[in-house]
N, C-alpha and C positions, 0 to 999 in steps of 0.2 A: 301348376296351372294357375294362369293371373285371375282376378276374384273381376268378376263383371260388373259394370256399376249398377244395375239393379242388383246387386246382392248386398253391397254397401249400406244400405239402409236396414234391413235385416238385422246384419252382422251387430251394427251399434244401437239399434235401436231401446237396447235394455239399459244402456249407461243411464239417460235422464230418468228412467223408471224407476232405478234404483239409487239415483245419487241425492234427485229432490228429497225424496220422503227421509232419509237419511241426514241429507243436511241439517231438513227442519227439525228430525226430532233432538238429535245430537244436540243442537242450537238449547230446544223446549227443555227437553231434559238437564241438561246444566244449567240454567237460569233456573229453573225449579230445586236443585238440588245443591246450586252453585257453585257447581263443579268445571272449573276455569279448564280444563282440559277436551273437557267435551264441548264448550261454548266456543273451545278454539277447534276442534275438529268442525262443527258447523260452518264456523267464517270458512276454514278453509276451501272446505266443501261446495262451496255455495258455488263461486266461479266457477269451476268444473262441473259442476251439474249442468250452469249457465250456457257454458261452454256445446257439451254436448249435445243441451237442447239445441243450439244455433247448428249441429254439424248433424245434427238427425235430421235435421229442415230441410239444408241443403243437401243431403243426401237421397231423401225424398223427392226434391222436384226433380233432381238428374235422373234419378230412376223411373217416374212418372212419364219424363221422356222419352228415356230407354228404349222402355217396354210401346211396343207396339200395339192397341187394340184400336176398336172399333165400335161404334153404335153406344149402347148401354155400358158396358165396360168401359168405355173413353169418358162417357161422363161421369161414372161415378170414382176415378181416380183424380 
């Protein structure tokens, strides 16, 4: 069964929740420890969080679309 596009935002929603705070710490923690492998896991990271957040965005307004309501419900999407 093909995934609707209200479900798209859902679906990815946890990538930026999980790659931000990851980035930074990986980043924090090897500059504090100076451990060049986690400061390169951060760099890495960082795009791809970046990333995500811009494709959670866009997958919010299409879904905010989507979805049909009305009155109170329209406004607060």
């Amino acid at each position: 069964m093909p995934m609707r596009v209200h479900e798209v935002h859902p679906a990815i929603a946890h990538f930026p929740v999980a790659l931000l705070p990851t980035a930074v710490a990986a980043d924090l923690i090897g500059r504090l420890t100076d451990n060049a492998s986690l400061m390169d896991m951060g760099r890495q990271l960082m795009p791809l969080a970046a990333m995500s957040v811009a494709a959670t965005g866009v997958a919010g307004f299409a879904a905010q679309e989507a979805v049909k309501t009305h009155g109170v419900s329209r406004d607060l999407l």
